[in-house]
C-alpha positions in Angstrom: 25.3 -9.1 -1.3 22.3 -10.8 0.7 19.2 -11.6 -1.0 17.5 -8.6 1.5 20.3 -5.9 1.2 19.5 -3.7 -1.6 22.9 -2.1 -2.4 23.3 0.9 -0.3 26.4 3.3 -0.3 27.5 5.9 2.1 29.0 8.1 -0.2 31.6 11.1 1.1 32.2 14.5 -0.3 33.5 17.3 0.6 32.5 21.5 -0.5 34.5 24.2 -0.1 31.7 26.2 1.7 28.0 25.8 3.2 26.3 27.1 -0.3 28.1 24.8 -2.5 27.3 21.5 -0.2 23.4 23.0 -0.2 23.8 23.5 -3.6 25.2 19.8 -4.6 23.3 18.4 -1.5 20.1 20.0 -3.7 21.0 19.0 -7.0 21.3 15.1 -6.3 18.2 15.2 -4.3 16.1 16.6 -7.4 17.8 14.1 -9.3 16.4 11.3 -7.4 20.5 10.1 -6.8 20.3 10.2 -3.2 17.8 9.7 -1.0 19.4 11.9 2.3 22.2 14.4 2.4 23.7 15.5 5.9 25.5 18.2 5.6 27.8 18.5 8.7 29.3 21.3 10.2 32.8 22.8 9.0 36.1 21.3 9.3 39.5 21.9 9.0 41.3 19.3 6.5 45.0 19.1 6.0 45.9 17.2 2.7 48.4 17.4 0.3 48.3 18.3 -3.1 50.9 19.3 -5.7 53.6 18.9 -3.7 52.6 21.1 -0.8 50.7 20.7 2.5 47.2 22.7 2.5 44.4 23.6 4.7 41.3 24.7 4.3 37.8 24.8 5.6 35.3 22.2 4.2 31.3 21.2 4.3 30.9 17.6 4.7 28.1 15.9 3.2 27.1 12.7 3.8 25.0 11.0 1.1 23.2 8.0 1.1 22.7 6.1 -2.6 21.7 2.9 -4.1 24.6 1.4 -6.2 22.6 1.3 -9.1 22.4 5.1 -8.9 26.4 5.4 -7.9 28.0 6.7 -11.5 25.2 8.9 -12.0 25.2 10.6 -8.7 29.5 10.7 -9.2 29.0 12.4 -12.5 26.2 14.6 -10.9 28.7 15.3 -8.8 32.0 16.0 -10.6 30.1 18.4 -13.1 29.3 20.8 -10.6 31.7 20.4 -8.1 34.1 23.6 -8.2 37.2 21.6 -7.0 39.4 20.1 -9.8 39.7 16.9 -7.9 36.9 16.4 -5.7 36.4 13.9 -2.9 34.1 11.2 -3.4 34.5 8.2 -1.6 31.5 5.6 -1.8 31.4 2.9 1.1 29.4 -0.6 1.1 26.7 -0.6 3.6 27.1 -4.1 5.1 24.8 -3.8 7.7 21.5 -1.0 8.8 17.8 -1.3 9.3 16.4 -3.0 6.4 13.4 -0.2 6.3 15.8 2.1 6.0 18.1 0.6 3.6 14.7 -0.1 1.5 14.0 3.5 1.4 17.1 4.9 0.2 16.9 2.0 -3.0 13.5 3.0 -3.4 14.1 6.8 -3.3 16.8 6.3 -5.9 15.4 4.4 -8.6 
């Protein structure tokens, strides 16, 4: 990590519906664990899981984080998340306007 970057993660998770991804996209704002949530418009995911193919319709959100805030916004997360396993994937911002990456550290400390 440069001395300038300040530890951002784009962090990926999916709802099962448009009130749940409000709902979670709320909760982590309040909490000061994100600094932006997009939510995205639905899509169709194909996965497997216990043994069989699925689909289903899912909410994207897209959730920007300091790492310092990371396991408290994944715990935030898991406890009200209604699936059983929930996708969350955090990705290392290497690169983005340094204003930018400044506000989401700032917003979530």
């Amino acid at each position: 990590m440069r001395a300038e970057d300040p530890g951002v993660l784009l962090v990926l998770c999916n709802a099962p519906d448009e009130a749940t991804a409000q709902a979670l996209a709320d909760h982590v704002l309040e909490l000061r664990l994100a600094a932006c949530v997009n939510i995205l418009a639905p899509c169709r995911s194909r996965y497997r899981w216990q043994g069989k193919v699925e689909s289903a319709e899912e909410v994207p959100l897209l959730i920007k984080t300091s790492a310092a805030a990371y396991p408290r916004l994944e715990a935030a997360l898991v406890e009200r998340h209604p699936y059983e396993l929930p996708e969350i994937i955090a990705v290392p911002l290497s690169r983005g306007f340094p204003g930018y990456l400044q506000w989401v550290a700032d917003e979530t400390t």
